[in-house]
N, CA, C and O of each residue as an XYZ file, in Angstrom:
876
protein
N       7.042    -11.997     14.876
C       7.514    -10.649     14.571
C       7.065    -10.230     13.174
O       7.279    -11.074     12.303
N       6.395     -8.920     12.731
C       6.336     -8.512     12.175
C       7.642     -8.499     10.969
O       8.783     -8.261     11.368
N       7.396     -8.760      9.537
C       8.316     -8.546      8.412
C       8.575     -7.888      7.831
O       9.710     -7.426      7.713
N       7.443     -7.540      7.138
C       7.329     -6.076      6.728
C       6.182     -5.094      6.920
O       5.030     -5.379      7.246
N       6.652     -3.978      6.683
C       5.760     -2.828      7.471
C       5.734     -1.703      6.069
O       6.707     -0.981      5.852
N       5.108     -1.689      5.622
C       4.287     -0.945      4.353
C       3.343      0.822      5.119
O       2.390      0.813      5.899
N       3.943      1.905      4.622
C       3.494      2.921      4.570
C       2.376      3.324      3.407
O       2.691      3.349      2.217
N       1.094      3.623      3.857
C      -0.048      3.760      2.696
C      -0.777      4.958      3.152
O      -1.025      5.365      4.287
N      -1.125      5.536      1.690
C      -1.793      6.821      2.178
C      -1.051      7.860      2.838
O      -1.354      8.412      3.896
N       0.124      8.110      1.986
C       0.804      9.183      3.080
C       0.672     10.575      2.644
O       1.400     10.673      1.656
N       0.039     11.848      2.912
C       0.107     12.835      2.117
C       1.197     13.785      2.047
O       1.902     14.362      2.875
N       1.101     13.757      0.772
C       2.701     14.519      0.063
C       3.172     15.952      0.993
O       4.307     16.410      0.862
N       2.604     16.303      1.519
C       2.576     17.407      2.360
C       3.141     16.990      3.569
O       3.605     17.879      4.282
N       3.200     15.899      3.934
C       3.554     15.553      5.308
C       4.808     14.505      5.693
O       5.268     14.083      6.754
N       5.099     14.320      4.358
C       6.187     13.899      4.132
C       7.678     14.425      4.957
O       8.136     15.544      4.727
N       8.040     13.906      5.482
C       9.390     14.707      6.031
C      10.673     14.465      6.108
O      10.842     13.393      5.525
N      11.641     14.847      6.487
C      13.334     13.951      5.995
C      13.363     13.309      7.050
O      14.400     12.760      7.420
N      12.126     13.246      7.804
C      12.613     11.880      9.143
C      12.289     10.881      8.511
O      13.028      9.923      8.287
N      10.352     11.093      7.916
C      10.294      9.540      7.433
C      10.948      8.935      6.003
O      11.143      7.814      5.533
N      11.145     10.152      5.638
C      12.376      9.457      4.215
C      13.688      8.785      4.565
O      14.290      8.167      3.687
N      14.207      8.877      5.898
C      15.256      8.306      6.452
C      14.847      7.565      7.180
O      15.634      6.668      7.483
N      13.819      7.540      7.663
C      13.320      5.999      8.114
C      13.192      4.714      7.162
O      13.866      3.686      7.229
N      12.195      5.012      6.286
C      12.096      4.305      5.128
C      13.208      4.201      4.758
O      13.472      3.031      5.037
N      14.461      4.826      4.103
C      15.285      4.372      3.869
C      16.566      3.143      4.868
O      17.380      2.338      4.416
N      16.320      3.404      5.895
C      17.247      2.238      6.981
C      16.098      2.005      7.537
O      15.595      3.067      7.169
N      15.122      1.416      8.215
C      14.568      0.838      8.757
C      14.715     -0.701      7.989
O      14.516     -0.619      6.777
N      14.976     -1.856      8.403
C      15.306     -3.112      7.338
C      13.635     -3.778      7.291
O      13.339     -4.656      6.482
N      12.914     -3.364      8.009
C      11.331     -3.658      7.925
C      10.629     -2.925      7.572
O       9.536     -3.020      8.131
N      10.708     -2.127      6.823
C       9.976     -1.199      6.343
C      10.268     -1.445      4.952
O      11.422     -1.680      4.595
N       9.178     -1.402      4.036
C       9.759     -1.736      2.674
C       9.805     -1.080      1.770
O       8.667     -0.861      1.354
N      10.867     -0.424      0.965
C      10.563      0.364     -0.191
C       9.388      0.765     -0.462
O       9.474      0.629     -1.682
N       8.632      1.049     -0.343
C       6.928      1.155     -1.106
C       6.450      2.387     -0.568
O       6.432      2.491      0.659
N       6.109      3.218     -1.184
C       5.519      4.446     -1.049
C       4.075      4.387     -1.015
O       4.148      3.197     -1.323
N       2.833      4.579     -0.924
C       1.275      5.403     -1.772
C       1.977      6.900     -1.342
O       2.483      7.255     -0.278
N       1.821      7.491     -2.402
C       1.212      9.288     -1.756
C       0.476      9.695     -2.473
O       1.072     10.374     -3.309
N      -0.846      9.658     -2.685
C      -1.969     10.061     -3.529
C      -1.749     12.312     -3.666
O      -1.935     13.401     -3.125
N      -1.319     11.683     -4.652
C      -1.258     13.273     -5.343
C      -2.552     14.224     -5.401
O      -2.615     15.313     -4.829
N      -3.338     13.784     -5.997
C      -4.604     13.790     -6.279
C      -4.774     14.660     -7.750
O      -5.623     14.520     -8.630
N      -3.798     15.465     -7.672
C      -3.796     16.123     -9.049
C      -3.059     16.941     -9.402
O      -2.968     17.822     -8.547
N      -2.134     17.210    -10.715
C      -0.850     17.604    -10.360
C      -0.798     19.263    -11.011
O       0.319     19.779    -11.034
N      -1.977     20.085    -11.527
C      -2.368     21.066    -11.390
C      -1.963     21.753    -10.818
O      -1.186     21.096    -10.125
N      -1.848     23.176    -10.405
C      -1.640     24.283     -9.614
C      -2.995     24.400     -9.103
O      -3.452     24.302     -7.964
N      -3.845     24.781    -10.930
C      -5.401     25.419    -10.129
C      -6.280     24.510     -9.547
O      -7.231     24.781     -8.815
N      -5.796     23.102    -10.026
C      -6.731     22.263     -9.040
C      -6.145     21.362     -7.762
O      -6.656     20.307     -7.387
N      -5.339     21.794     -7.356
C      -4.517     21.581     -6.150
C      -4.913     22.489     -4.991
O      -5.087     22.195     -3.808
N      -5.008     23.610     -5.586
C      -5.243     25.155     -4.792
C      -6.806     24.465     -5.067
O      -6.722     23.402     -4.451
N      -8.046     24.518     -5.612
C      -9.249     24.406     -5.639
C      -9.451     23.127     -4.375
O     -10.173     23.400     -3.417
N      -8.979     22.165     -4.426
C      -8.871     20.687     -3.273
C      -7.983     20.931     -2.167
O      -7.492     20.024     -1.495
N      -7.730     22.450     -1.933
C      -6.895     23.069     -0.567
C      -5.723     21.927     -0.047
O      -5.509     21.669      1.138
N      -4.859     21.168     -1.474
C      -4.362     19.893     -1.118
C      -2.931     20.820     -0.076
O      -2.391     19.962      0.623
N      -2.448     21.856      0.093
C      -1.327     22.316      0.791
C       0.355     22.504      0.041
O       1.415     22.842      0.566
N       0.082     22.185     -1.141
C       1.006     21.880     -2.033
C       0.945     22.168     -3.844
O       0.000     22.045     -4.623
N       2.075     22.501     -4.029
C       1.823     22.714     -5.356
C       2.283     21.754     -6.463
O       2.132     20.577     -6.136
N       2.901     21.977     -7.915
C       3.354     20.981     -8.707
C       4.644     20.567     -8.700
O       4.955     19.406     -8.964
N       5.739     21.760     -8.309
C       6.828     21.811     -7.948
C       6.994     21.128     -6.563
O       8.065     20.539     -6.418
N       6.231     21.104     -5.645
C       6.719     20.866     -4.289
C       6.700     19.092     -4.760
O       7.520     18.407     -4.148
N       5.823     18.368     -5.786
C       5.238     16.861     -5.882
C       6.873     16.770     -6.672
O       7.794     16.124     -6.173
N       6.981     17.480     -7.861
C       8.096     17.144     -8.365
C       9.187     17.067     -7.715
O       9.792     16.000     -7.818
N       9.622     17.853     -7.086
C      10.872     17.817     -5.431
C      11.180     16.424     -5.167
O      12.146     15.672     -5.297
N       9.670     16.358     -4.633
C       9.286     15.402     -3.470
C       9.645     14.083     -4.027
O      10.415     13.406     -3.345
N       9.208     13.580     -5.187
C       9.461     12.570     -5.893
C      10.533     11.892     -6.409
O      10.758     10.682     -6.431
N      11.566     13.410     -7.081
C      12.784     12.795     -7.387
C      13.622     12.760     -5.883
O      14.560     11.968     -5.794
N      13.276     13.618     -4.710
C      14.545     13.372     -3.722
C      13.961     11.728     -3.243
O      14.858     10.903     -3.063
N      12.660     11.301     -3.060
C      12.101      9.623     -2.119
C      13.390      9.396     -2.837
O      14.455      9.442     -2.221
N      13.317      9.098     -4.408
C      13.603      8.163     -5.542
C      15.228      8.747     -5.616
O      15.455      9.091     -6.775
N      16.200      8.921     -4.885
C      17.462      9.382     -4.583
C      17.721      8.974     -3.463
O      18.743      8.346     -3.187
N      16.579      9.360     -2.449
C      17.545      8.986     -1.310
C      16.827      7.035     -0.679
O      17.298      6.568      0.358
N      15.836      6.286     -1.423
C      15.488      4.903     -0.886
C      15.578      4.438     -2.026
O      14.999      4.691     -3.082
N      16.671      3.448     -1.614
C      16.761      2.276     -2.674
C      15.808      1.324     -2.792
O      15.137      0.673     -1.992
N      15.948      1.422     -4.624
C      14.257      0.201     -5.120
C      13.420      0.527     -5.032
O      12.527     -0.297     -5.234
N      13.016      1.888     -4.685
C      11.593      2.420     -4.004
C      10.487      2.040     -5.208
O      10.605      1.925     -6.428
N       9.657      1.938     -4.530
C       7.860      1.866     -5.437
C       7.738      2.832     -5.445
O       8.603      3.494     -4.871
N       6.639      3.515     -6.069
C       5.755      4.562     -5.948
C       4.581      4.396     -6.167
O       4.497      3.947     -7.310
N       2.980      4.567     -5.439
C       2.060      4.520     -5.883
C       1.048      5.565     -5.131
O       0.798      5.669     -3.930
N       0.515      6.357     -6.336
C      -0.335      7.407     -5.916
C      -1.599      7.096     -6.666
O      -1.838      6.143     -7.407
N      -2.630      8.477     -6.186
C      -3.722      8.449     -6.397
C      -4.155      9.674     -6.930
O      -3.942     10.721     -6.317
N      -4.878      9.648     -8.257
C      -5.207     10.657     -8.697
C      -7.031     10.820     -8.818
O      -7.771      9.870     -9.075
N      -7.521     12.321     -8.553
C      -9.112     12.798     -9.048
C      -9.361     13.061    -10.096
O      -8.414     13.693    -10.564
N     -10.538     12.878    -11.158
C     -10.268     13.073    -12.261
C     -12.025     13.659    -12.180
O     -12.882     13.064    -11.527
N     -12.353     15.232    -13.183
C     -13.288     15.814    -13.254
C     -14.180     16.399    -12.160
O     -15.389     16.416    -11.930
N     -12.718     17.020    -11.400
C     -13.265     17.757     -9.906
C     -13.881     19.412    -10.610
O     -13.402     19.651    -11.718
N     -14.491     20.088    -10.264
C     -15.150     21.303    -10.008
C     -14.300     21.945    -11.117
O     -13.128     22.001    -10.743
N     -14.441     22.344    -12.093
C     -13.578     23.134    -13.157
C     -12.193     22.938    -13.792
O     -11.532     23.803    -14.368
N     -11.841     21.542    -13.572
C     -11.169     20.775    -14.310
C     -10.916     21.603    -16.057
O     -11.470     21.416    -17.140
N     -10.137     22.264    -15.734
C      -9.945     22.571    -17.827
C      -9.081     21.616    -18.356
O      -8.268     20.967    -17.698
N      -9.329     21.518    -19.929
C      -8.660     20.452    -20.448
C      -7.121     20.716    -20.068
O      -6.461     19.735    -19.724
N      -6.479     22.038    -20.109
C      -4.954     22.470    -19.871
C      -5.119     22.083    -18.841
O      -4.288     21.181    -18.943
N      -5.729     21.892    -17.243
C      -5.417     21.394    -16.195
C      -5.179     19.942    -16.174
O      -4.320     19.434    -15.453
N      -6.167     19.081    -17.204
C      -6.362     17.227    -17.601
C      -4.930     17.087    -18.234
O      -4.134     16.198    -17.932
N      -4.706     18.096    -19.166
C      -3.254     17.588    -20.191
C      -2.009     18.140    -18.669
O      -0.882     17.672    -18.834
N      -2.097     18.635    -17.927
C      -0.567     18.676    -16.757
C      -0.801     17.640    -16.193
O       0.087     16.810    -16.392
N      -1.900     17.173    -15.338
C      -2.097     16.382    -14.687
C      -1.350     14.881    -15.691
O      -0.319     14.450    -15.175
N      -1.736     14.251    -16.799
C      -1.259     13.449    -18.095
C       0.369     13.449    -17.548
O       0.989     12.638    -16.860
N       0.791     14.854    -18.234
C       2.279     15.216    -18.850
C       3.136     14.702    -17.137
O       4.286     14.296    -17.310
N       2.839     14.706    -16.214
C       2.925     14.859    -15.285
C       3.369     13.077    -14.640
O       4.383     12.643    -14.093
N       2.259     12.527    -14.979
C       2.190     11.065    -14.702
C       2.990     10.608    -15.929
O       3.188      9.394    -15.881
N       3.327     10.990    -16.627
C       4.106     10.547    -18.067
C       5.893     10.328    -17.257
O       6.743      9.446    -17.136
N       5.622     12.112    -16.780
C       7.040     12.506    -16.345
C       7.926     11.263    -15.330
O       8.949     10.599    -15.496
N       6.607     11.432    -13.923
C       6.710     10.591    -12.777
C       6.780      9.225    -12.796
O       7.292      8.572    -11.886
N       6.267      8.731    -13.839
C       6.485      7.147    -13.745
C       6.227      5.851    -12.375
O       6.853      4.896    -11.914
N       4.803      6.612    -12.120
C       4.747      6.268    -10.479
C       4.579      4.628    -11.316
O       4.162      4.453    -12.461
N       5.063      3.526    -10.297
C       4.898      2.339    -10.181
C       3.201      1.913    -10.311
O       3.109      0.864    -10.948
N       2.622      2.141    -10.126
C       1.368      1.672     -9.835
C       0.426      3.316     -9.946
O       1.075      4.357     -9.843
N      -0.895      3.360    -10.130
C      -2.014      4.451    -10.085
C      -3.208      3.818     -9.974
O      -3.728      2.834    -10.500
N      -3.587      4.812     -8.971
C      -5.205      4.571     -8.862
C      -5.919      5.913     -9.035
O      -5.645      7.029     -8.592
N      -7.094      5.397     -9.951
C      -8.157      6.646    -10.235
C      -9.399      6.413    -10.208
O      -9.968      5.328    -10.332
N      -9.881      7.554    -10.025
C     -11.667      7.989     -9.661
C     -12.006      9.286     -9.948
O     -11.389     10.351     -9.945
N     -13.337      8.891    -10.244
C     -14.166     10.463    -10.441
C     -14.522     11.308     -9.742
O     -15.342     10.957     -8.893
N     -14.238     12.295     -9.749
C     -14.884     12.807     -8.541
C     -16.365     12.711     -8.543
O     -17.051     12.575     -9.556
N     -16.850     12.801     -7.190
C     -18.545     12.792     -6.876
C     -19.062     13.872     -5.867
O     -18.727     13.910     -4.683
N     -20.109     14.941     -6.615
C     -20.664     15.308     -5.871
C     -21.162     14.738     -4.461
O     -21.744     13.672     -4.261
N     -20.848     15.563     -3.680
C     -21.835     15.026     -2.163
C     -21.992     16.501     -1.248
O     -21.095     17.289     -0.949
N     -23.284     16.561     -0.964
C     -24.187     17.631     -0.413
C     -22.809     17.625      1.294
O     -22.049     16.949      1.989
N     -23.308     18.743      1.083
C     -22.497     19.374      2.571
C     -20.651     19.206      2.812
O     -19.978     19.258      3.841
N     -20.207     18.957      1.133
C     -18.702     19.474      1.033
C     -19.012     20.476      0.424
O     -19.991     20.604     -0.311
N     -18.024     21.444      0.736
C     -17.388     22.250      0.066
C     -17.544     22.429     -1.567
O     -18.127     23.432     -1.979
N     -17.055     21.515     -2.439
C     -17.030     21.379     -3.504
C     -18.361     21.138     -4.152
O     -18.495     21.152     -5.375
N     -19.405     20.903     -3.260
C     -20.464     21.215     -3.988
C     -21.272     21.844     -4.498
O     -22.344     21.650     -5.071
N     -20.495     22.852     -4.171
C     -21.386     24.301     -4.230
C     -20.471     24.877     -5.315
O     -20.815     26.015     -5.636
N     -19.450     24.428     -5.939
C     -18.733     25.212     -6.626
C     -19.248     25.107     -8.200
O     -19.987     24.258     -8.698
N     -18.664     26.155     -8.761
C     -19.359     26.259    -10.117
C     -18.948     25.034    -10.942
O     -18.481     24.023    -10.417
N     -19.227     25.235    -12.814
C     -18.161     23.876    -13.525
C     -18.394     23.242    -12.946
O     -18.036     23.484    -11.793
N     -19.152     21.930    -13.159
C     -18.951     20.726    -12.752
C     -19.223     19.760    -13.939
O     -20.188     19.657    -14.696
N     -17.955     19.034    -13.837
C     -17.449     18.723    -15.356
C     -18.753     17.300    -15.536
O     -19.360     16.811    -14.583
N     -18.936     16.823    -17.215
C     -20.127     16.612    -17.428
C     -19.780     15.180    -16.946
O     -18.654     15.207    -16.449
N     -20.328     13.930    -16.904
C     -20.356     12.790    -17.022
C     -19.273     12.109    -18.019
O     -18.230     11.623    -17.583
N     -19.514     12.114    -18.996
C     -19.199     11.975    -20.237
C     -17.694     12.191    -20.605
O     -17.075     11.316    -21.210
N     -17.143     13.323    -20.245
C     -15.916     13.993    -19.994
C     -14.831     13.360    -18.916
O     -13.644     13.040    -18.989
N     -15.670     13.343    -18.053
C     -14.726     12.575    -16.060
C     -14.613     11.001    -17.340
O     -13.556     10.778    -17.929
N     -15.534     10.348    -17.492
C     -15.046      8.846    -18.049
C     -14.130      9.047    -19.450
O     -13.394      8.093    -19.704
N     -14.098     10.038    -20.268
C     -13.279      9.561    -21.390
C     -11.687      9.962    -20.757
O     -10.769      9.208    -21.078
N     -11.294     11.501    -19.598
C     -10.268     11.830    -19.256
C      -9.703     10.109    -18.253
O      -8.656      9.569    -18.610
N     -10.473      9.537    -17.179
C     -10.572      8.383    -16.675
C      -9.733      7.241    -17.724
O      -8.645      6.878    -17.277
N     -10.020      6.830    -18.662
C      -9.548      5.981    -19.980
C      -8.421      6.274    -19.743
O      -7.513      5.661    -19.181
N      -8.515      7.665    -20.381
C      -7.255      8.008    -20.983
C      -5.913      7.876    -19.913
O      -4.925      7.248    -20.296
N      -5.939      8.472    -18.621
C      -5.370      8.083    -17.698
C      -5.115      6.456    -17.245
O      -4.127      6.189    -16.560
N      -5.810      5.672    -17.556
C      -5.299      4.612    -17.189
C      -4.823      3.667    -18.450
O      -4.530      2.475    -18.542
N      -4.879      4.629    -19.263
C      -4.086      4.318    -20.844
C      -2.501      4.074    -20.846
O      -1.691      3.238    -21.245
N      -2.548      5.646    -19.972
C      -1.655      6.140    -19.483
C      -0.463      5.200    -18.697
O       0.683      4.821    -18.940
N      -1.398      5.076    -17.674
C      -0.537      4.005    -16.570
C      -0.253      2.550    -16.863
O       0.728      1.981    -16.383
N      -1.061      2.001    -17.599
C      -1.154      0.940    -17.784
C       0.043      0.136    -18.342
O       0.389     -0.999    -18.013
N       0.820      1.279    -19.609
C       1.833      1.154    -20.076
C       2.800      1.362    -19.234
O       3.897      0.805    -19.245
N       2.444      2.111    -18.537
C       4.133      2.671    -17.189
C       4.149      1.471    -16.462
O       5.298      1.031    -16.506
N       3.352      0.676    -15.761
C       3.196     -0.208    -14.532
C       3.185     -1.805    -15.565
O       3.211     -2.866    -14.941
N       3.137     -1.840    -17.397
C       3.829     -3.332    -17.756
C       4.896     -2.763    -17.733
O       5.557     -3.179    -16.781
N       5.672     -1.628    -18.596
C       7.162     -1.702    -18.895
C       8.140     -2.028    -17.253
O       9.217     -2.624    -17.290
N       7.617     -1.597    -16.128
C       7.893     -1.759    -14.995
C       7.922     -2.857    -14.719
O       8.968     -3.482    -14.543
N       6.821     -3.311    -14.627
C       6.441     -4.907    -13.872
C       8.206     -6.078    -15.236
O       9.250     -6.596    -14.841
N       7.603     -5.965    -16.743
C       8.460     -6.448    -17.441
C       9.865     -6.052    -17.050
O      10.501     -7.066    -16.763
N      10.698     -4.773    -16.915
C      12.059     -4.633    -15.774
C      12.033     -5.451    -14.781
O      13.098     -5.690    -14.214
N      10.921     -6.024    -14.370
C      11.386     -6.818    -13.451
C      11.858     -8.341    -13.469
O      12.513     -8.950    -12.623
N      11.244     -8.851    -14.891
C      11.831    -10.534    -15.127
C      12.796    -10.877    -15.326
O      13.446    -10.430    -16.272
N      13.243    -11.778    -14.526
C      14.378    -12.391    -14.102
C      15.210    -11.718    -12.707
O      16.419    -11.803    -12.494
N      14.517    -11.259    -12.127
C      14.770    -10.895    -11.072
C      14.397    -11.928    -10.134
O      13.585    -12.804    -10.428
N      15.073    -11.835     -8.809
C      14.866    -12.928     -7.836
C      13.921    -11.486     -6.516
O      14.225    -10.352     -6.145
N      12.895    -12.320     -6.278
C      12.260    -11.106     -5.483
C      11.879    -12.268     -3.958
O      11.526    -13.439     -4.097
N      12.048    -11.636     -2.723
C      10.855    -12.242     -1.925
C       9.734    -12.356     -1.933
O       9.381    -11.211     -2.217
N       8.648    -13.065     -1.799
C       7.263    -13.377     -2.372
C       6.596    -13.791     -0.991
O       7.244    -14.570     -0.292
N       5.179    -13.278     -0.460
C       4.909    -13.325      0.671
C       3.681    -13.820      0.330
O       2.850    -13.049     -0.149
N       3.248    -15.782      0.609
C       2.029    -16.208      0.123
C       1.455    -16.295      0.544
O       1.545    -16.566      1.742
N      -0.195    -16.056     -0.408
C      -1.664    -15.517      0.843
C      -2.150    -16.984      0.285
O      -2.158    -17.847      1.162
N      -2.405    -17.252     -0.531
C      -3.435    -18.476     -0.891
C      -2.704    -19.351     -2.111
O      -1.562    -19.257     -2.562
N      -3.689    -20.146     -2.433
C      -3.143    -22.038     -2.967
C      -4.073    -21.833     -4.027
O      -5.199    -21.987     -3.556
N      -4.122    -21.574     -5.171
C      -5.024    -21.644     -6.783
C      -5.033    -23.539     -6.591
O      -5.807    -24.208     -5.907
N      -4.234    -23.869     -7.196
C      -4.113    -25.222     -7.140
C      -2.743    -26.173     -6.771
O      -1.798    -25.557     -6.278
N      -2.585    -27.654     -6.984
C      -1.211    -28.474     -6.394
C      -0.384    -27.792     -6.752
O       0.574    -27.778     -5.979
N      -0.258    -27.006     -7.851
C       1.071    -26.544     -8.247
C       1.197    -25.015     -8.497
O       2.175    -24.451     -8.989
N       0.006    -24.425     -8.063
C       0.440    -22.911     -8.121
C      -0.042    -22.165     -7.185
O      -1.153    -22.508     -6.782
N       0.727    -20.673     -6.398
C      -0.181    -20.017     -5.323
C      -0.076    -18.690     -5.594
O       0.652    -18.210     -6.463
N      -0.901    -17.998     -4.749
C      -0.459    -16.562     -5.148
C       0.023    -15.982     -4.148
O      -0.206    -16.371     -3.003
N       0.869    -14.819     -4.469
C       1.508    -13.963     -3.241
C       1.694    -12.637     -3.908
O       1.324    -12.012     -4.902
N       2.455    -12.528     -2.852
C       2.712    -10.466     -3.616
C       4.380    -10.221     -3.158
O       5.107    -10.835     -2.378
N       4.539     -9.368     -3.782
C       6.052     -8.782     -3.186
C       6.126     -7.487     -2.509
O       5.085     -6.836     -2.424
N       7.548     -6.875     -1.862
C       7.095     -5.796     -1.492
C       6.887     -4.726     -2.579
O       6.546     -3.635     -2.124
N       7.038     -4.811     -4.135
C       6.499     -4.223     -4.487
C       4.807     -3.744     -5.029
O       4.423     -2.960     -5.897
N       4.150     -4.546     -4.147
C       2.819     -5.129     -4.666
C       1.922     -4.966     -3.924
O       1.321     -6.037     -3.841
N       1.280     -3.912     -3.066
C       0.575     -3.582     -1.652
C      -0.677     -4.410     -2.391
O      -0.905     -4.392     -3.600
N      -1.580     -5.280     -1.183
C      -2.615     -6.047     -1.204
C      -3.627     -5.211     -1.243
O      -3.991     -4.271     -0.536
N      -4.080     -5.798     -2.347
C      -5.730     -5.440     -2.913
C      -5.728     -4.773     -3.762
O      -6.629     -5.017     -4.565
N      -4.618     -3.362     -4.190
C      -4.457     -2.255     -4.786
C      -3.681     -2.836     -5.932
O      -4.041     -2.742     -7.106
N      -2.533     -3.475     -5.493
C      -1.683     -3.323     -6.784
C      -1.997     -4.921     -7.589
O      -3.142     -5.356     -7.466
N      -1.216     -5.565     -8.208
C      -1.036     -6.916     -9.071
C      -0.712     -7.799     -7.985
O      -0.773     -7.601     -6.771
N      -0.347     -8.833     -8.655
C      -0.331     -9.966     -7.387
C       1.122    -10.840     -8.337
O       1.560    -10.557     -9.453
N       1.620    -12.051     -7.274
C       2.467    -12.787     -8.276
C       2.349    -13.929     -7.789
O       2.546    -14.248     -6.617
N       1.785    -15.082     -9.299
C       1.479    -16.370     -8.931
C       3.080    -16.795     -8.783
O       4.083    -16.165     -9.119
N       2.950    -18.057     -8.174
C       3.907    -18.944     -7.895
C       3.843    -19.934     -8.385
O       2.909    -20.578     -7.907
N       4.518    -20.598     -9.354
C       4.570    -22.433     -9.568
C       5.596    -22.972     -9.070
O       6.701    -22.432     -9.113
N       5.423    -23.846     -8.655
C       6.220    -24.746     -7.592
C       5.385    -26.278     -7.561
O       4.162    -26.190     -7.668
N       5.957    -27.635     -7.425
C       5.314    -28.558     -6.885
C       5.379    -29.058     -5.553
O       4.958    -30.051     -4.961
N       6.341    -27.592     -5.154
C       6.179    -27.833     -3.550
C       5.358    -27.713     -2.713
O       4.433    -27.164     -3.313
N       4.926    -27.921     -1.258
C       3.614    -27.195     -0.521
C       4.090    -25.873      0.011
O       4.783    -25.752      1.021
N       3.810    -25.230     -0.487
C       4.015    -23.830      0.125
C       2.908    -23.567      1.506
O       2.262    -24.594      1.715
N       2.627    -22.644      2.289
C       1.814    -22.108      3.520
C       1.804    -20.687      3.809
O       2.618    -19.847      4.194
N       0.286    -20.740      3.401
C      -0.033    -19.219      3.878
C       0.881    -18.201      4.880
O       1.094    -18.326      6.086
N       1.268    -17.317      4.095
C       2.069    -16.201      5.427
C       3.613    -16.512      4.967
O       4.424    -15.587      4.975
N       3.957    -17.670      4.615
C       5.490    -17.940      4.242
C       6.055    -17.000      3.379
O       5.363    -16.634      2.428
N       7.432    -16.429      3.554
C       8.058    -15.941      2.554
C       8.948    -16.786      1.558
O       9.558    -17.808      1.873
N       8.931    -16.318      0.561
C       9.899    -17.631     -0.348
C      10.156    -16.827     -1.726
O       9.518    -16.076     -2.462
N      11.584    -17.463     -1.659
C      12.343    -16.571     -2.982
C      11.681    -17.067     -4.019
O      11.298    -18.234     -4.095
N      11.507    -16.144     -4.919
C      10.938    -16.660     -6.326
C      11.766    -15.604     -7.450
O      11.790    -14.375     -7.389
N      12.394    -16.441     -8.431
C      12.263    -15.793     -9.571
C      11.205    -15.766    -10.738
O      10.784    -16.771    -11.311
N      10.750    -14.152    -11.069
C      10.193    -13.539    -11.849
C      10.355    -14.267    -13.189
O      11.510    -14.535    -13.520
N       9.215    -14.670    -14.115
C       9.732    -15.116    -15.428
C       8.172    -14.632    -16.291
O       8.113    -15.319    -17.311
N       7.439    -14.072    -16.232
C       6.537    -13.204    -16.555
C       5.706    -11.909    -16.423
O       6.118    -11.263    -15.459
N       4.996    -11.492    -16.863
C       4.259    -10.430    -16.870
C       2.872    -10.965    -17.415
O       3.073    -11.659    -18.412
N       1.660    -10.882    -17.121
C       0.507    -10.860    -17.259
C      -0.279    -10.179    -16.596
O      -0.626    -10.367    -15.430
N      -0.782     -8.866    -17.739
C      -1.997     -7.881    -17.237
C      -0.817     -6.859    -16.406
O       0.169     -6.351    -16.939
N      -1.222     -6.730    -14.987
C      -1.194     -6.076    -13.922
C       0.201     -7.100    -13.257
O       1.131     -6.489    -12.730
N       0.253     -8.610    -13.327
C       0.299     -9.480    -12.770
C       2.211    -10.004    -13.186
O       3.058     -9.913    -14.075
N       2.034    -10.447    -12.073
C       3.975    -11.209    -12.432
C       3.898    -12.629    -12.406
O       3.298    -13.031    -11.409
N       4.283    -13.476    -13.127
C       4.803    -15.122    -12.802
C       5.884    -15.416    -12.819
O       6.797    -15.137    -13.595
N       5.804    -16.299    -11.511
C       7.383    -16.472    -11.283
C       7.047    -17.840    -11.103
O       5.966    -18.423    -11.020
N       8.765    -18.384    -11.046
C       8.600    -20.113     -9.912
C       9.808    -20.191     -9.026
O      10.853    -19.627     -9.351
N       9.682    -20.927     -7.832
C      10.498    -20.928     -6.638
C      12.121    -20.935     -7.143
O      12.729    -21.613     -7.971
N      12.367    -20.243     -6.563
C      13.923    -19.924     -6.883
C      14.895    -21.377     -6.386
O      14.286    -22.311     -5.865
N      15.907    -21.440     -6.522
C      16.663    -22.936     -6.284
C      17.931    -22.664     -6.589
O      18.389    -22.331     -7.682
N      18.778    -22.906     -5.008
C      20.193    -22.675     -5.331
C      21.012    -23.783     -5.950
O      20.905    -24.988     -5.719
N      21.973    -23.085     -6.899
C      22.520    -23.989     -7.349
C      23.714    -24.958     -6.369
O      24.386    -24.712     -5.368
N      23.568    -25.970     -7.132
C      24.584    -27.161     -5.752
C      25.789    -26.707     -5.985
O      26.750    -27.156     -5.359
C-alpha cells in the first residue's frame, strides 16, 4: 500500500476547497504543497496569461496555511520574462519575503520560436535575468535554513532511498519532495532498507540538508 501521496505542480488557479480539504484529512496525503506561482506581479502574471492575480496568490496561501496542518510550501518562480521592470523584480522579492514558501525553485526565462512570448517586445538582457536569479535565491536560501533549523530536534518520519556508508543513509521526509528539495542523512549503526520508514530525530542543518539519527524510545 501506498504511504504517502505528495501533490506536485498544482496551479494556483485550480486550487479548490475540495482539494484543500482533502489534503487536509486524507491521512496519506502529506502536508506538502508545489504551486509554482511563477511570478507575483500583476503585469507579469497578466503578460504569462497565468489566470490569477497577486491578491488571489496571497488568499490562496494564507487560507492552505490555516486550514492544513504543518503544511510545506513549494513554488516556482520565472525570472526575466518579456518586460520584466525592476518594480515588477522588487514585488515579485517583497512577495517571497512576505510568503515564506518552504522551499523555491528558479529559472530564466528562454526564448523559443513559435510561443507566444517570442514575439513580444523587452526582452530582458542576459546579464540582468542572472544577477535578478542570485538575488532571488539569496533570497530563499535564508527562508528554507531558518526553516529547515525550526526544525531540530524535532522527531520526523524519514523515508530511506539509499546507504552512503555502515553507518549512514539518506532519506527525505514529507517535508522534502525527491530531487527538488534537500534530503536527510541518517546515522544509525543499524541496517536500515531501502523504502523503510523510520523515526528519526533532527539534530542538524547543512546547506539545503537536515541530519538526524534514529530516534529510540526511552525504556
Amino acid at each position: 500500500d501506498l504511504e504517502w501521496i505528495r501533490l506536485m505542480y498544482v496551479h494556483p488557479a485550480h486550487i479548490t476547497n475540495y482539494i484543500i480539504e482533502v489534503v487536509a484529512n486524507e491521512e496519506k496525503i502529506v502536508p506538502y504543497l508545489d504551486i509554482p506561482i511563477q511570478h507575483a506581479s500583476n503585469n507579469m502574471l497578466a503578460k504569462m496569461n497565468r489566470k490569477h492575480d497577486n491578491e488571489h496568490l496571497l488568499l490562496l496561501v494564507n487560507k492552505l496555511r490555516d486550514s492544513i496542518k504543518d503544511l510545506v510550501l513549494r513554488t516556482t518562480v520565472m525570472l526575466g520574462f518579456p518586460g520584466e521592470t525592476e518594480e515588477d523584480f522588487e514585488i515579485l522579492c517583497n512577495f517571497i519575503e512576505d510568503m515564506q514558501f518552504d522551499w523555491l525553485g528558479v529559472f530564466k526565462y528562454n526564448a523559443e520560436e513559435n510561443t507566444p512570448a517570442y514575439k513580444f517586445k523587452d526582452h530582458i538582457e542576459e546579464e540582468v535575468k542572472e544577477a535578478r536569479l542570485n538575488k532571488v535565491l539569496s533570497i530563499q536560501n535564508k527562508i528554507t535554513r531558518k526553516k529547515n533549523i525550526n526544525r531540530i530536534g524535532s522527531k520526523q518520519k524519514i523515508l530511506i532511498s539509499s546507504q552512503v556508508n555502515q553507518n549512514l543513509y539518506i532519506g527525505r521526509g514529507y517535508f522534502q519532495a525527491p530531487e527538488v528539495d534537500g534530503i536527510t542523512m541518517v546515522k544509525t549503526k543499524e541496517s536500515l532498507q531501502k523504502g523503510a520508514f523510520v523515526d528519526v530525530v533532527l539534530k542538524a542543518v547543512r546547506n539545503y540538508d537536515m541530519i538526524g539519527e534514529l530516534y529510540y524510545e526511552s525504556p
